[in-house]
N, C-alpha and C positions, 0 to 999 in steps of 0.2 A: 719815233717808231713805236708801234702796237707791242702787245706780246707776242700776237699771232707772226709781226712778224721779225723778228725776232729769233723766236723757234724757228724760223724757216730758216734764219740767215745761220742761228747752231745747227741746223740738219744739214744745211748746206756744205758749212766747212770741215763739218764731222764725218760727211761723207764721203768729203775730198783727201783728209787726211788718209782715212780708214782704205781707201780705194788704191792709196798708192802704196800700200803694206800689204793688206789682207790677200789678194789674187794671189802674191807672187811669192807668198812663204812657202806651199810646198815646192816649186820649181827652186827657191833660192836652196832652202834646206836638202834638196837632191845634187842639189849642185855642190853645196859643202859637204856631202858626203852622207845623209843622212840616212838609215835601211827604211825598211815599211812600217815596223815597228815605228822606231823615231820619230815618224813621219806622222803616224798614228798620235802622236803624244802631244801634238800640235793643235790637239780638239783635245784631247785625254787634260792632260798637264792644265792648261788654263782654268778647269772645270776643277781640278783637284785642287787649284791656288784658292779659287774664288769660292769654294764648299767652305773652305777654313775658316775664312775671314767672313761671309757672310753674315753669319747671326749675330758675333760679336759684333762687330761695326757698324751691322742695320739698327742695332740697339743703342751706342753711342752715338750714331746719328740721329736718332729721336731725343737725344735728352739736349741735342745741341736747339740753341733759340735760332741761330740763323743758317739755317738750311740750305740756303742760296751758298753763302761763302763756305761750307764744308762742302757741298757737292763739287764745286770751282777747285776746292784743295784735290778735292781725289779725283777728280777731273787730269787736273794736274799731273798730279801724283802719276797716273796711266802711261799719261800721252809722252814723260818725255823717258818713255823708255826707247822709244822711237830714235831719240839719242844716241842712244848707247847703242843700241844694234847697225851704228854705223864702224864699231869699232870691231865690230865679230873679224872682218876678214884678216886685221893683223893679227889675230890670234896663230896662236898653232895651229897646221893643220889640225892633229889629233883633237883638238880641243873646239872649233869652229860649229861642228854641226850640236853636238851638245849644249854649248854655250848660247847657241842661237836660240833652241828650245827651251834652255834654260830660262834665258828672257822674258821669251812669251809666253810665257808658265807666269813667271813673279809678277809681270804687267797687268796678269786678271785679279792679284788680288785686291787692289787699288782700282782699277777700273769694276770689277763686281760690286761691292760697296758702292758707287759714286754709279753703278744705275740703278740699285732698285734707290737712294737718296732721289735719283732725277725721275726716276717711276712716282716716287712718295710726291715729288715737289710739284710733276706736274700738271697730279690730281689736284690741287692746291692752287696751282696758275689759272688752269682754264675748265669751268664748270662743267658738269654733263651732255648739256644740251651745246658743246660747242667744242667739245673732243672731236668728235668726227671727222668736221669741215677743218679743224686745226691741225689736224694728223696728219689727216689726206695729202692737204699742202704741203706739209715739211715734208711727207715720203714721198711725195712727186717730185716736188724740187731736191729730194736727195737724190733720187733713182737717177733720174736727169745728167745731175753733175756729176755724180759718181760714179756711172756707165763712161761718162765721155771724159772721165780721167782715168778708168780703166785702160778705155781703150786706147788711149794717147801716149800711156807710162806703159802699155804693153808693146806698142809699136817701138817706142823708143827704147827698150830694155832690149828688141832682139836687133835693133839698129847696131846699140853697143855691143852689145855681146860678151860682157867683162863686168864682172862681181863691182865694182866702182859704179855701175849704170845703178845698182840696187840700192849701192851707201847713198846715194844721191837722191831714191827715193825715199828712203827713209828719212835722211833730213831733212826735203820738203815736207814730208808727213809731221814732221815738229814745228817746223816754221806755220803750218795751214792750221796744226792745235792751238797754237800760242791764241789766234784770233777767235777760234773755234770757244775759250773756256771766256776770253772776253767778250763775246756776242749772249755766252749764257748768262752771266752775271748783270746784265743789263735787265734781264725779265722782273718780273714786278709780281708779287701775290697781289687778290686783289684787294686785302686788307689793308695794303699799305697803297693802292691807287687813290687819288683822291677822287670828291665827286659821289660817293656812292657812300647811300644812309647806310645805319646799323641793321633797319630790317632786312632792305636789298642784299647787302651781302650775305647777310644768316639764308636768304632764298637761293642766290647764289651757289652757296657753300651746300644745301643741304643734300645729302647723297640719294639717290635715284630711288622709289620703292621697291620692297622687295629683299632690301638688307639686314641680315641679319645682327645688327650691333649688338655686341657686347662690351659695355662701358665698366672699367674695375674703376671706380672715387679714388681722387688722390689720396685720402684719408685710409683708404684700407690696405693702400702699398706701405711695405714694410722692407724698407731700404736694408735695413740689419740681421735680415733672414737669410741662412746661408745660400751660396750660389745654387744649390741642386733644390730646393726648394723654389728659388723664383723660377729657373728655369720650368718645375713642375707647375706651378701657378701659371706661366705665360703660355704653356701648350693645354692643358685645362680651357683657358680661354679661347685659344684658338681651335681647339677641337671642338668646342661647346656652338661654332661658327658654323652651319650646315653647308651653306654655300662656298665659303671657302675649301672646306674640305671637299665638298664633289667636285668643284672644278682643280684643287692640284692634285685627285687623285684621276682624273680622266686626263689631268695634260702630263703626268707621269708617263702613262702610257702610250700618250699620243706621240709627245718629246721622244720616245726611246725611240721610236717607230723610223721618225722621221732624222734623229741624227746619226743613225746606225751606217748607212752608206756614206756619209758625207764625205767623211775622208778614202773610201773607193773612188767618189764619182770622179776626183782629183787624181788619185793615182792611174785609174783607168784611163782617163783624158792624155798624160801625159806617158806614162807606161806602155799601152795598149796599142794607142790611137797618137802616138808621137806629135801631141799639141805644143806649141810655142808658146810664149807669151802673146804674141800677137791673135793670136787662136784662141787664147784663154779669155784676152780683154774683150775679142768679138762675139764670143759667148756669153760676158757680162752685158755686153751692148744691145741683145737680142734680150736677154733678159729682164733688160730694164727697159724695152721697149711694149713687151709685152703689162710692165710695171705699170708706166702711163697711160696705156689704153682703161687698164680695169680701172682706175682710181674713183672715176664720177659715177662709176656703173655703181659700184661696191656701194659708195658711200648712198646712192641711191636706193639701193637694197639694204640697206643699218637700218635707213629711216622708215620704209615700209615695213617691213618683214621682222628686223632685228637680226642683232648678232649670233644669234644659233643657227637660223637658217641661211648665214653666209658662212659661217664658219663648219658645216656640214658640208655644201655646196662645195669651198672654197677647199679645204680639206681634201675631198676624197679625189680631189684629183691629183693629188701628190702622188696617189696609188699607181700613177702612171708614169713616173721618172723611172726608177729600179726596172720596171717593169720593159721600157722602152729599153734602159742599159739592158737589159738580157735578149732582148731581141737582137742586138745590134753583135752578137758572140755569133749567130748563124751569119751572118755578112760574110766574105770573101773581105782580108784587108786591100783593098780597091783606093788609088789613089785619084782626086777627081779635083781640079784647080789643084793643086800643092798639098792638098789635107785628103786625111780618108774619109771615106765616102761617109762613117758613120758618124763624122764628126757635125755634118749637115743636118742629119736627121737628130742629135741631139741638141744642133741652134735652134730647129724649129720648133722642140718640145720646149726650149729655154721659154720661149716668146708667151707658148702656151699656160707655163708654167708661171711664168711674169704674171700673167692677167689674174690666176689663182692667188698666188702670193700677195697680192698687193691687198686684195678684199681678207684672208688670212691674217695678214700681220693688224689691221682696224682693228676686226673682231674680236681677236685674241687681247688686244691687250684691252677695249674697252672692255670685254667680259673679266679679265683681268682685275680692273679698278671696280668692277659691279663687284665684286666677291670680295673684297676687302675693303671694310670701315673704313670709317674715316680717323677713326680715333688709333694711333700708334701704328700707323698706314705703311709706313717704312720700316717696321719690323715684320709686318703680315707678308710685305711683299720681299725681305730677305729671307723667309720662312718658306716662301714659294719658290723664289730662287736658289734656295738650298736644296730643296726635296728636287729640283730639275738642273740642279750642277748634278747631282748622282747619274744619273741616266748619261747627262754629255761626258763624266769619268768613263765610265761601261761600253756607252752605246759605239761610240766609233772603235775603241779593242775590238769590241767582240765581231765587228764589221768589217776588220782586217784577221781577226783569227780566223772568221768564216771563209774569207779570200784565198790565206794560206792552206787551208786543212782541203778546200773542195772545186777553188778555180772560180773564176773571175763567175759565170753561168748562175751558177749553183748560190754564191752569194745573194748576187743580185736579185735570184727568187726568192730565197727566203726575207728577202728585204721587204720586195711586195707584197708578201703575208703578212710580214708586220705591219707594214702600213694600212693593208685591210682591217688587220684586228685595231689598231692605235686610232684610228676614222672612227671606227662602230663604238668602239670606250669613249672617244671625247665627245660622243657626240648624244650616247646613252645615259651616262653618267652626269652629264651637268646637266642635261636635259629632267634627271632625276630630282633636280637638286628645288 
């Protein structure tokens, strides 16, 4: 098998794993008892593991020679907490909803580290000119599998009806990583493929015009210098990087924008709008349908246009989720097939939302890998995902504070301003760059 595919068969299984955990952690966590707050800490908590461990780790993962086999460890390392959160319901009560958060707190710090390593690596795998068409694929084929294990593990969870239905997906989610960390270890740099001259690869490898490199000689690193010095030295470099700094100081802003309701649109779903699991997964289903439609448009529009003008495009129509949640507070709760009525009007935005998101998540990360050398790649991009773990600490608090101080309404607008302002920043600011 290729690399390309390869990568599809890791997005594949990763999405299958991730699909039978990630939907059903706020409904599990309410169900063991969990307040709004707690509930909150579920996006909070992770963000605060993975700040910790990021720079330290992103750094040890650059001094490692094989990339592949430490990312596989912390791969690892992630996935089999997945394990352990089979064991949450013999707990105490008093101790159960806690414990559960407690989990998915510790699981980021391993799992942070082990993506910006696979962000680092798989700049490194697959060249410039063949990100796109490589991406595109593995998030169609993830969107694909992992809507239609949503929607199957949410049928089946309210089939069950019984805390046992969840231990059981959580196992599976262990058992789907096990193949998930062996289908990545299979991938190939292409230094090590055979078949390809020393020039071709140096062509290969070479990073896109436009990059701002700054290259420190090994000769003028000075191993023996205390820690607060290299630290001062490695942000010296990084801030010396134009382009890096305008795009994480525009996706600072964009990040806050866009993770601030996250954990509303969940509480409201199931709070509000009294959604099941099976409600939840049908919501993924629609979401990920809208995913597959955009895939070929997007990657259509990279090649023409470029990543700014889909990641503008692709963007400001986020501005219209929060926006649609607050319309849906003037509704009458109206019950229509077995769901409220405004549970419909928000599958339809899913769909819409799908088609954004899929051209969004391209852009971003190739713009991503355009702003960051190539030379100690996997620390620039722990560097990036430190300054935007901050935001996912903050952003979802402060999106449940705003809930509790002023009602569900009122949230959800200010959410929409942010989003207006977070659009106009990423889109000003790198555009400056």
């Amino acid at each position: 098998m290729t690399n390309q595919r390869y990568n599809t068969l890791n997005g594949i299984l990763n999405s299958i794993s991730t699909e039978l955990v990630a939907p059903f952690t706020v409904l599990f966590a309410l169900r063991l008892g969990s307040s709004s707050f707690q509930t909150a800490l579920l996006s909070s908590g992770p963000a605060i593991a993975g700040l910790l461990v990021l720079i330290p780790g992103a750094r040890w993962v650059d001094r490692q020679r094989d990339k592949r086999r430490v990312t596989a460890w912390l791969m690892a390392a992630n996935r089999v907490f997945y394990l352990l959160m089979v064991v949450v319901p013999f707990l105490l009560p008093a101790w159960q909803a806690a414990s559960f958060i407690l989990l998915v707190t510790i699981m980021n710090a391993p799992g942070a580290v082990a993506n910006s390593a696979w962000q680092g690596y798989m700049a490194r795998v697959f060249p410039p000119d063949q990100r796109s068409v490589a991406f595109a694929d593995r998030n169609r084929a993830m969107n694909l599998f992992g809507t239609a294990t949503t929607f199957v593990a949410g049928m089946l969870l309210d089939v069950i009806g019984a805390t046992w239905g969840y231990q059981l997906m959580f196992f599976g989610a262990f058992l789907v990583s096990i193949a998930e960390v062996l289908a990545f270890v299979k991938l190939r740099e292409p230094l090590l493929q055979a078949g390809s001259s020393p020039s071709e690869l140096s062509a290969r490898l070479e990073p896109p015009q436009g990059f701002e490199l700054v290259h420190v000689p090994a000769a003028e690193v000075a191993p023996l210098l205390p820690l607060v010095f290299k630290l001062h030295r490695k942000l010296r470099e990084i801030a010396s990087n134009r382009s890096f700094v305008h795009y994480t100081l525009a996706s600072v802003v964009f990040y806050f924008s866009w993770q601030t309701p996250w954990t509303l649109f969940s509480l409201y779903q199931v709070k509000e709008l009294h959604a099941g699991n099976f409600v939840l997964g049908l919501m993924t289903l629609m979401n990920t349908g809208g995913n597959l439609l955009g895939y070929k448009f997007w990657v259509r529009q990279i090649e023409k246009r470029g990543n700014l003008h889909v990641q503008w495009l692709s963007a400001g129509a986020l501005i219209l989720v929060p926006f649609t949640y607050a319309l849906t507070g003037f509704l009458p709760r109206t019950a229509f097939v077995g769901a409220d009525f405004s549970l419909y009007i928000i599958g339809v935005l899913s769909v819409l939302i799908g088609v954004a998101l899929s051209g969004l998540n391209i852009a971003m990360f190739n713009s991503l890998l355009e702003a960051t050398p190539e030379d100690n790649r996997t620390s620039y991009l722990a560097y990036f995902n430190a300054t935007i773990t901050i935001t996912s600490i903050v952003a979802p608090l402060w999106g449940v504070t705003a809930y509790e101080l002023w009602g569900w309404q009122v949230a959800f607008w200010i959410c929409t301003v942010q989003r207006v302002v977070g659009v106009t920043t990423l889109i000003l600011l790198w555009k400056a760059k």
